[in-house]
ChimeraX commands (.cxc) that place a marker at each C-alpha (Angstrom):
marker #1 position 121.23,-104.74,143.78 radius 0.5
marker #1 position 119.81,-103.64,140.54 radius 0.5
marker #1 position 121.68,-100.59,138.80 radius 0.5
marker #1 position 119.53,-97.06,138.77 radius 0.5
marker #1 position 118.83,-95.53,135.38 radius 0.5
marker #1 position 120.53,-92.26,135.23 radius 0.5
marker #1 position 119.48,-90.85,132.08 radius 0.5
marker #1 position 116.50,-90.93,129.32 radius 0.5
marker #1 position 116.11,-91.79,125.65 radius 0.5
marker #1 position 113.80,-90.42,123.71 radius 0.5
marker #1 position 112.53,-92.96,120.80 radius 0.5
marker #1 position 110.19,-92.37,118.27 radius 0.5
marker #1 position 107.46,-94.27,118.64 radius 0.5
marker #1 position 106.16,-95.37,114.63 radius 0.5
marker #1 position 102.53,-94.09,115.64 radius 0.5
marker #1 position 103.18,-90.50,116.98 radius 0.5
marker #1 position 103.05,-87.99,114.46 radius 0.5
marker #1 position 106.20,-86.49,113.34 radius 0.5
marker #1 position 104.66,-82.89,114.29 radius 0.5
marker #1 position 104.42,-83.98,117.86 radius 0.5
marker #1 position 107.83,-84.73,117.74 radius 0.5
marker #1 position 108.88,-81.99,115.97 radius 0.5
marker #1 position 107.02,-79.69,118.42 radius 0.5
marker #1 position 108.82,-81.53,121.36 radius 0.5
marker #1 position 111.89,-81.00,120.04 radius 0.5
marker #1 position 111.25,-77.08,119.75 radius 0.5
marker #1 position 109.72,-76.71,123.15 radius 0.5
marker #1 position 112.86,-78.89,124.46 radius 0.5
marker #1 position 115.50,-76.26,122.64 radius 0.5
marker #1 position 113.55,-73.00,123.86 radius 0.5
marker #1 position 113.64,-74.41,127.92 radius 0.5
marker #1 position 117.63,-75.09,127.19 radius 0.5
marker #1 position 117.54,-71.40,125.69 radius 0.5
marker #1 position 116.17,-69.96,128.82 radius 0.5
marker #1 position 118.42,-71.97,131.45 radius 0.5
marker #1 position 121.46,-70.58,129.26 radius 0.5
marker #1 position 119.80,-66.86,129.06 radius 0.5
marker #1 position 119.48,-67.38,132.96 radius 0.5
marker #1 position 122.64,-68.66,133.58 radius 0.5
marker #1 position 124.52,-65.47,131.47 radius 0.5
marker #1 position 122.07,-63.03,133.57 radius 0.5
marker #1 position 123.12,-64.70,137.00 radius 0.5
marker #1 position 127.15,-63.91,135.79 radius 0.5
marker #1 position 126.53,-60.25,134.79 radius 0.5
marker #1 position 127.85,-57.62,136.99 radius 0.5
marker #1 position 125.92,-54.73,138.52 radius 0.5
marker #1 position 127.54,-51.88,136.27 radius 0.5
marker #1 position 125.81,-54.59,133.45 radius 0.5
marker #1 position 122.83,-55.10,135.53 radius 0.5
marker #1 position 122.31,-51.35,135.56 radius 0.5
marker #1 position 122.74,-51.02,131.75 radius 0.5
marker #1 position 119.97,-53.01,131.11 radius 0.5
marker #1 position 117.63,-51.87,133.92 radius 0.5
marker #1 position 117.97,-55.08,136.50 radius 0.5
marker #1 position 119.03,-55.13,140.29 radius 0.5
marker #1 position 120.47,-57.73,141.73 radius 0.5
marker #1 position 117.04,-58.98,143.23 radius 0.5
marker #1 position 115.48,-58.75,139.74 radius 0.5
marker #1 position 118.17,-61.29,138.73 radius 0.5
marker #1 position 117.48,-63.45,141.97 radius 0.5
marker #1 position 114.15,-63.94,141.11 radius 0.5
marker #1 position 114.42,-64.39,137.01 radius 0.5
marker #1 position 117.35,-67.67,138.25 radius 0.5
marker #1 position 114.91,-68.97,140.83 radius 0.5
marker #1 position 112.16,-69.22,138.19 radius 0.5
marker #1 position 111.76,-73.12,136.75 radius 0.5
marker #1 position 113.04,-73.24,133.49 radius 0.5
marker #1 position 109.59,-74.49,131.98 radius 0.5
marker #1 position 108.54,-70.75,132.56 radius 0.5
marker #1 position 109.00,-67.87,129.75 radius 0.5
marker link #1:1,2 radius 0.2
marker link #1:2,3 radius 0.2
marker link #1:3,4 radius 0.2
marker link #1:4,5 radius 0.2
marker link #1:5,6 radius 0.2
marker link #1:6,7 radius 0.2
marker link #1:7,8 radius 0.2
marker link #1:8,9 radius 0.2
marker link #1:9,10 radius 0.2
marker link #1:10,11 radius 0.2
marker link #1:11,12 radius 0.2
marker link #1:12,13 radius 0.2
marker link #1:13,14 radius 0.2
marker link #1:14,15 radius 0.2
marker link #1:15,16 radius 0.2
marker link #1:16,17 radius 0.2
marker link #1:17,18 radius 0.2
marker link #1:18,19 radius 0.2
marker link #1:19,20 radius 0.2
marker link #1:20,21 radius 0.2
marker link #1:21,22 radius 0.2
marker link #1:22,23 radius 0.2
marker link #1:23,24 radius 0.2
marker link #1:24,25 radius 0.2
marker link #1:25,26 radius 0.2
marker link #1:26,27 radius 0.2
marker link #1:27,28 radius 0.2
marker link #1:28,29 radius 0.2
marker link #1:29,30 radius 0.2
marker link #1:30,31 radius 0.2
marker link #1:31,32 radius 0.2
marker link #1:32,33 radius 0.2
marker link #1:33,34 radius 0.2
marker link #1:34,35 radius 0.2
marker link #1:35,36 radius 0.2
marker link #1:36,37 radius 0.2
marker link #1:37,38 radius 0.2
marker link #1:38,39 radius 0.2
marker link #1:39,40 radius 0.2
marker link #1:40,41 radius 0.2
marker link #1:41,42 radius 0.2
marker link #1:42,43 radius 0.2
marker link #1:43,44 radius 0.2
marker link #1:44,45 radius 0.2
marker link #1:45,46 radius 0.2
marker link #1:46,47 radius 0.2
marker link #1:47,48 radius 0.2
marker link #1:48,49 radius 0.2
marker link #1:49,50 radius 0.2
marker link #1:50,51 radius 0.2
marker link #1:51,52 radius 0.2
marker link #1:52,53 radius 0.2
marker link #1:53,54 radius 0.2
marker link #1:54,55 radius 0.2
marker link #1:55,56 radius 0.2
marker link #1:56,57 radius 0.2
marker link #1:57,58 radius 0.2
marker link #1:58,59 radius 0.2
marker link #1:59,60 radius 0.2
marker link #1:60,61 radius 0.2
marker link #1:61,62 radius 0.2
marker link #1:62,63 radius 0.2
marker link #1:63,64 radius 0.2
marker link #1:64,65 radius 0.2
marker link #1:65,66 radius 0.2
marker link #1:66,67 radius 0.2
marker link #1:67,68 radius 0.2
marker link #1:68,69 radius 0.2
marker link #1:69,70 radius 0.2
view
């Protein structure tokens, strides 16, 4: 039985152009950026949800949302 990989490694490869990596590693740090903002938003209570103008079914929608999407 051959072992399943359970993670990835990014390596450079010597012909890709150090923007493209640079621009993957931005795009990479802004989706972690919006699963942590969506994780904080999912823990707020409603007398914080109603500070900042959200119900509880705004927030339900805003977590359901892939984190690929701004």
């Amino acid at each position: 039985m051959k072992k399943q990989q359970k993670g990835y490694a990014l390596i450079m490869h010597p012909q890709l152009p150090a923007s493209l990596w640079s621009r993957l590693v931005r795009r990479l740090g802004h989706w972690h950026e919006l699963s942590v903002q969506r994780r904080r938003l999912a823990g707020l209570g409603e007398a914080e949800l109603k500070d900042i103008g959200f119900s509880r079914a705004d927030v339900e929608q805003e977590i359901q949302r892939p984190f690929w999407r701004d």
